[in-house]
C-alpha positions as CSV (number, residue, x, y, z in Angstrom):
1,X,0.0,0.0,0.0
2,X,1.1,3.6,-0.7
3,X,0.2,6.9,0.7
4,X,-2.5,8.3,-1.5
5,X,-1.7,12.0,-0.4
6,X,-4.2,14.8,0.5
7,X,-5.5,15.5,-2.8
8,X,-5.8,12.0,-4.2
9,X,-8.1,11.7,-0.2
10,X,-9.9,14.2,-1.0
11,X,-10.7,14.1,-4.2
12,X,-12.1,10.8,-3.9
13,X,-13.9,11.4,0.0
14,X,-17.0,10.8,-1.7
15,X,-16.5,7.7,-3.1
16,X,-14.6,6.5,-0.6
17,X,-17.9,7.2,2.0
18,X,-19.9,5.3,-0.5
19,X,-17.7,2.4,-0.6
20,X,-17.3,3.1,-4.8
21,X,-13.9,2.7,-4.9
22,X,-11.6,-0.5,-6.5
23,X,-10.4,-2.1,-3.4
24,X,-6.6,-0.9,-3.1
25,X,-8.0,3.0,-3.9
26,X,-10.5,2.4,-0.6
27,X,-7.2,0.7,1.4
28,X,-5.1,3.8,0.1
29,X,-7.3,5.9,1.5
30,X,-8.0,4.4,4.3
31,X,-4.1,4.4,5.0
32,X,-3.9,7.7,4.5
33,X,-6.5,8.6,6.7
34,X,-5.1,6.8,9.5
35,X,-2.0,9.1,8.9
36,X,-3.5,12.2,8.4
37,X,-5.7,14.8,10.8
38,X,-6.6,17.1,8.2
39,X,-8.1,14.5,5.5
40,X,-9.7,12.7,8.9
41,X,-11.3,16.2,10.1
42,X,-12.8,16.2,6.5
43,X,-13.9,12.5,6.5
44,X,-15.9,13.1,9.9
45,X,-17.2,16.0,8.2
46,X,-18.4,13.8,5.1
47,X,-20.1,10.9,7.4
48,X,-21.9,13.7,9.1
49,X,-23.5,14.9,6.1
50,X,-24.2,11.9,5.1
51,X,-26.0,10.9,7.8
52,X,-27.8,13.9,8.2
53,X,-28.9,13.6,4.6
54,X,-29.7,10.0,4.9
55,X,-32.0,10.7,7.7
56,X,-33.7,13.2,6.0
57,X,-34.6,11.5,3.6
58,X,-36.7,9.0,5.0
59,X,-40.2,10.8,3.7
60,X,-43.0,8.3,2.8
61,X,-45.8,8.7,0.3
62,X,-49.0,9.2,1.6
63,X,-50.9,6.2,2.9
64,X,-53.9,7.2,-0.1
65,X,-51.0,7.5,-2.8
66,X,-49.2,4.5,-1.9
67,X,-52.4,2.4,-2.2
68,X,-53.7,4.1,-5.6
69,X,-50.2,3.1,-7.1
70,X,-50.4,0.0,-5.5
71,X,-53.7,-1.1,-6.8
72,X,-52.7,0.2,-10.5
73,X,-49.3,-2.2,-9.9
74,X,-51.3,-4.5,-9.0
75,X,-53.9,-4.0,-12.0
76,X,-51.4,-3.5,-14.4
77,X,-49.5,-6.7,-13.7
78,X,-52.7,-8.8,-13.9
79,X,-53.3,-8.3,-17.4
């Protein structure tokens, strides 16, 4: 494994939260953030946001809507 360096980190943070990187460009990272406060501050940062974003997204349908496309699944598929 090599040091990826600060701009390799964070130019592929967002990836790298997603888990959408090859396998040795997630461990390079990974290494590097082990190594590194700065890239680490920014990682934290990233879950964060994440999180936050993941949580707001948790919005349902209406129960009424849900059912009307429901049925017309349902009617469509019968056919």
């Amino acid at each position: 494994m090599t040091d990826c360096g600060c701009d390799k980190a964070k130019a592929e943070l967002e990836e790298y939260l997603h888990q959408e990187l090859s396998e040795q460009d997630f461990l390079d990272i990974s290494e590097h953030l082990s190594n590194c406060a700065d890239c680490t501050a920014e990682h934290l940062v990233g879950i964060t946001l994440t999180e936050k974003v993941r949580k707001a997204c948790q919005e349902k349908a209406p129960e009424e809507l849900r059912a009307a496309v429901t049925a017309r699944i349902q009617e469509l598929t019968a056919r």
